[in-house]
N, C-alpha and C positions, 0 to 999 in steps of 0.2 A: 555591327550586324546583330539584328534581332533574330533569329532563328526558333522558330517552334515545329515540332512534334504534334502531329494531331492523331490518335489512334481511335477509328471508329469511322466506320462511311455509311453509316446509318443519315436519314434526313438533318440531323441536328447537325450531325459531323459536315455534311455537305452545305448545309446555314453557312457553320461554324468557316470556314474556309474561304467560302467566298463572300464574306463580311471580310475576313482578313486581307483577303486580296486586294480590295477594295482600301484596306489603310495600309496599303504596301511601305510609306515611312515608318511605320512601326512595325510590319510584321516583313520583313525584307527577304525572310526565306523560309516556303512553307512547303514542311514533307507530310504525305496525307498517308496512313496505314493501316492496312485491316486486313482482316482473316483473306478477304476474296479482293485481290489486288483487280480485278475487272470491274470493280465498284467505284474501287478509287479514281483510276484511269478513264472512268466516263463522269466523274467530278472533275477531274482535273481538265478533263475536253471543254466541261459546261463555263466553267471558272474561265480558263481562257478564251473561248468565244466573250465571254458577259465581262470581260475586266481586262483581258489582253495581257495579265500573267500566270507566268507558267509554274505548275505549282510540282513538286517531286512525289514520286508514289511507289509505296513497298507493299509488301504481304509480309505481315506479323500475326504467330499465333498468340495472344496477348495473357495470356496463360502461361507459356513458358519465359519465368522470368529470365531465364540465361540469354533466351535468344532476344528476347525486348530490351535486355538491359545494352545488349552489343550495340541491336538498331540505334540504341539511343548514343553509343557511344561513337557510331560510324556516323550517324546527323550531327551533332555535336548540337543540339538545341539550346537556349535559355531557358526552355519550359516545352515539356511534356502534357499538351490539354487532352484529355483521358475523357471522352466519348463513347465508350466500348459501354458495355452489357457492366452494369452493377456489378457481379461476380466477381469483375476481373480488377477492381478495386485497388487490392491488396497487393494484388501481383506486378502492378502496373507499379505503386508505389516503393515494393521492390526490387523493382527494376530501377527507379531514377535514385534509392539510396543510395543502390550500387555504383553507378552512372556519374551521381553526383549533380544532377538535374534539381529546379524545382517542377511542380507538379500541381495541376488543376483539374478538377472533374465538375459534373453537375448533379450526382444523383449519389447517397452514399450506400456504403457495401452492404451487401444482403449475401447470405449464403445460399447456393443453389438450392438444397434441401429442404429450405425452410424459410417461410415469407416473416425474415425478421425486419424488420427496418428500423433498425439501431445506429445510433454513432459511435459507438464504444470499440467497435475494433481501428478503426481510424484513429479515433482518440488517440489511440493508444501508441501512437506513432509517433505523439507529440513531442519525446525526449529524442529519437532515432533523429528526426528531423533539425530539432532545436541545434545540439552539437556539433551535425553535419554543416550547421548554417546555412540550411536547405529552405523555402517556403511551401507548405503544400495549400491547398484552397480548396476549401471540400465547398459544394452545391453552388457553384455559380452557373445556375440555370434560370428559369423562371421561378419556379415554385418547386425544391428550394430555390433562391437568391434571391431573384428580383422582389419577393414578397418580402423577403428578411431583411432586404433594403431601404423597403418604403417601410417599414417598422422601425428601421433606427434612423430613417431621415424624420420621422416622424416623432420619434422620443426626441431628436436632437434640436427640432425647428419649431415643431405642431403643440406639442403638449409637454407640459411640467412631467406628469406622470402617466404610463399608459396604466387601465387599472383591467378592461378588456379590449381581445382582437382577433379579431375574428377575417379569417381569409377566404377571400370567394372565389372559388375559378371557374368558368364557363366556357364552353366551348360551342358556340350559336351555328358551327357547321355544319353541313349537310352535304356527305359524299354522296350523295341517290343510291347510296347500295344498301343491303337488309341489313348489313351485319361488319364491322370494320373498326379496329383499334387506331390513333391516331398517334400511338407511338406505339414502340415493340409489344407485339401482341403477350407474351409471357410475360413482362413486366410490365404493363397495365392490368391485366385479371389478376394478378398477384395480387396487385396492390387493392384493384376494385372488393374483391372478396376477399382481403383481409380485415377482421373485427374494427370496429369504429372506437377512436381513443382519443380524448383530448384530454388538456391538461386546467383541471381546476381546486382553487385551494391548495397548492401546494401538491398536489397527488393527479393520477393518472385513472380516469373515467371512463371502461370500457363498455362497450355494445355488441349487440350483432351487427354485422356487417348492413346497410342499405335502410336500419329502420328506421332510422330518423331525418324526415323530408320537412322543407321547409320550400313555400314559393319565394320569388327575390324578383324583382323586374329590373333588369340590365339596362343599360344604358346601349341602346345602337343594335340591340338583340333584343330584348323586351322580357316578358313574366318567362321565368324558368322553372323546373322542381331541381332542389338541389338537394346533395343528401350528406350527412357528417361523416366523416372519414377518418382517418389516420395517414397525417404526411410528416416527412422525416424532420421538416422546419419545424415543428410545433417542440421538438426535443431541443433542437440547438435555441429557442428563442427563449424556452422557458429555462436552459440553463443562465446564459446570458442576460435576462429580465428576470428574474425573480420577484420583482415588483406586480409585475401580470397576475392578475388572479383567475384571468379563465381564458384560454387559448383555445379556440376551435378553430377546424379546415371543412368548408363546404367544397363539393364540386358536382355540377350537374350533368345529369341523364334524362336521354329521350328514354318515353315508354316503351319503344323497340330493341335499343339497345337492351333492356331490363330484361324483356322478356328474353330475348334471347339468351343473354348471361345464364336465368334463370334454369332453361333448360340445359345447356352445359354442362353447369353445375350439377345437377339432376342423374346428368346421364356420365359424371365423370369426366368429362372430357379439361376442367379445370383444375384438375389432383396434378402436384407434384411431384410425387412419388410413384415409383416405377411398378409399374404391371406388367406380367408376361402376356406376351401374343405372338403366336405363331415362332412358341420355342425361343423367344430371346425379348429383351425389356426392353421395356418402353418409358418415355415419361409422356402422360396423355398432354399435356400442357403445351408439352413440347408438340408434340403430333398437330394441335393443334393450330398451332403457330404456323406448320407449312401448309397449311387449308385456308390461313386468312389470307387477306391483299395487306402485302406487304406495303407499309405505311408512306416510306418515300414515291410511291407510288401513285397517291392519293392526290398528291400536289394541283393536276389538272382537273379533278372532279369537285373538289370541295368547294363551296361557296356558303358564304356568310361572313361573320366573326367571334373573335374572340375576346372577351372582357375579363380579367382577373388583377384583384388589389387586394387593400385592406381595411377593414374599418378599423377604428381605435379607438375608445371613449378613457377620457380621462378629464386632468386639470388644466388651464393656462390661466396664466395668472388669477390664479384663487377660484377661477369660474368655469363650471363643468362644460366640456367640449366633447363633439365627437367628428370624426375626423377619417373624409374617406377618398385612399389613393388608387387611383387603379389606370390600366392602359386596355384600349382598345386597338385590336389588330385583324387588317381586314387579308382572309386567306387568300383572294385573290391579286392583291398585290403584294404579297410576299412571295405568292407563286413566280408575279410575273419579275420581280427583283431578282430570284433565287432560284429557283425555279422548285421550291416545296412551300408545303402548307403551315401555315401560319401555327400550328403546335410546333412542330422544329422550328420556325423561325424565332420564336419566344424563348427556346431554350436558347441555339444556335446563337444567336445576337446577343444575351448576356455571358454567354463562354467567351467569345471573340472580347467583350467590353473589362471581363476581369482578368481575363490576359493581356488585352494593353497594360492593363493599370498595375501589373507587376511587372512587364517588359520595361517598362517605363520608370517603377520606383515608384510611383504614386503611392500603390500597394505595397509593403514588404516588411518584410519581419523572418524570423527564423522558428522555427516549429510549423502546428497544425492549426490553421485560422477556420473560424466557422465568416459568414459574409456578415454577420450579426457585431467581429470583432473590427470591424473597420470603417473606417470614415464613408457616408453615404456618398457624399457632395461629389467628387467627381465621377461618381460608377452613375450617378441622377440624372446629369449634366451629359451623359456620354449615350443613356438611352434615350435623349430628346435628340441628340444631332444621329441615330444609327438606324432609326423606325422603330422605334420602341416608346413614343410619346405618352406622358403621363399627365394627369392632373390633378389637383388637390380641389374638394371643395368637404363645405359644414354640412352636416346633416342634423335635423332639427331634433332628432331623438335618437338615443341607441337601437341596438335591432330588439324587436321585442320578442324573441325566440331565444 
């Protein structure tokens, strides 16, 4: 018996699920849990209309490690795949020490306070884990994972040496509304307006947030503007690669989105930090989070796709190469498989693929793994058979930006 723990019914968590159900040999008993057990319960509806299995469902405050560690102790899982809010990280992963679970998530810990996006408290888990003979698996999402993937199927198959790489993400949707985050609105403007960082020479190269734009013509979505960023994969890759001399993260914005941001920004409403209003605090970030459309929502409006990979310039055999992976996924048939849009489906569908592969053994080890520390080849292999198809092709010159 394969038994996993999903905590999170956000869109990815709802992916995530019923991708599982869907490989019911491997995942043979799925408990679905979150803060609003009414979330789960209309997952677990959809999952059985769409796959005809029946999946378990709790309400877990995933904050209170006592009461997550028991949940996990009353499911008795193999593996704990950790979907909730970044935050809750730590707490999660104290729960399965306790528990005696291993442990997978997609996104690594941030503290509420403060838009850090570090691995270093995870890291740090790596000896708690190791002894326990626990495995945990930090960013098996899209980006991180699936991008840290095509980097080492790529170091492993494509090139001698990677020397740069550079990760594109686009998002070619169109919900027809003014204004909408395509994942949790708090942890997207977190991340959007946070300073722009990449890793080159050896050292960390920051910016202001958004001023560095670059056009890119996608494949199946066409000319984008995309702008440099700071994503948590560019830390795990350039520990792992040292070889890498220059790691950047692009992701593109419509000029609607922009402006709106802009004005948020402007008027506060993106601050993290607590302001009083009407005699008791607030966090505006938060405020504003219950103003947007809630993301798993979006699933039946969106239309377009989505294209995200990686370029790579390096050697193969003695002669300079550059080399570009990427998957196109279109939000309307992710809708209609799953019933959300094609950003959870992107995460959602690599959670599911590296929980088989440590259900399974494929994956395993004891300590804290980044997706950078393990073999690409069957995680490659598992997103062409799940909707998550990739391709490799030459490009005639690196990027000249």
């Amino acid at each position: 018996m394969s038994k996993v723990l999903v905590i999170g019914a956000g869109g990815v968590g709802s992916v995530a699920v019923h991708k599982m159900a869907m490989n019911s040999d491997i995942f043979t008993h799925i408990t679905l849990a979150s803060r609003t057990k009414a979330k789960c319960d209309a997952i677990a509806e959809s999952v059985k209309q769409r796959t005809g299995v029946t999946i378990d469902t709790a309400r877990i405050d995933a904050d209170d490690v006592a009461a997550t560690t028991a949940l996990i102790r009353s499911v008795k899982p193999a593996l704990v795949v950790n979907l909730a809010l970044p935050y809750q990280d730590l707490a999660i992963m104290d729960a399965c020490l306790a528990a005696g679970t291993n442990y997978l998530d997609t996104a690594n810990y941030e503290p509420r306070d403060e838009a850090r996006f570090e691995y270093s408290w995870q890291w740090a888990y790596q000896d708690r884990f190791r002894e326990a003979g626990l495995m945990a698996l930090l960013g098996s999402g899209f980006d991180p994972g699936v991008t840290s993937v095509f980097a080492t199927y790529t170091r492993k198959h494509l090139l001698d040496r990677i020397d740069t790489l550079d990760i594109l993400d686009c998002n070619g949707g169109d919900t027809g509304l003014p204004f909408a985050t395509n994942f949790n609105p708090e942890i997207n403007l977190r991340e959007v307006t946070a300073p722009s960082r990449h890793w080159e020479n050896g050292a960390w190269i920051e910016g202001p947030a958004l001023a560095h734009k670059q056009v890119f013509d996608f494949d199946q979505v066409g000319p984008k503007n995309m702008y440099l960023m700071y994503h948590e994969e560019l830390e795990s890759l350039a520990k792992f690669y040292p070889e890498i001399k220059r790691i950047r993260f692009w992701m593109t914005f419509g000029d609607s989105y922009l402006k709106h941001l802009e004005v948020l920004e402007n008027v506060g409403l993106t601050r993290i930090d607590p302001v009083m209003f009407e005699g008791r605090e607030i966090i505006p970030i938060q405020f504003l989070k219950a103003l947007l459309p809630e993301p798993s929502s979006l699933g039946p409006l969106t239309k377009g796709k989505t294209n995200i990979g990686t370029i790579a310039t390096g050697e193969k055999d003695g002669a300079a190469r550059t080399v570009y992976v990427n998957n196109v996924c279109d939000h309307e048939d992710a809708y209609a498989e799953t019933g959300n849009q094609a950003v959870s489906y992107t995460t959602g569908v690599p959670a599911m693929i590296g929980a088989a592969l440590m259900l399974t053994g494929q994956w395993k080890g004891a300590g804290v793994f980044n997706m950078e520390q393990l073999d690409p080849d069957p995680f490659m292999d598992m997103l062409n058979k799940h909707g998550l198809p990739w391709k490799v092709r030459d490009l005639d010159a690196p990027l000249d930006f």
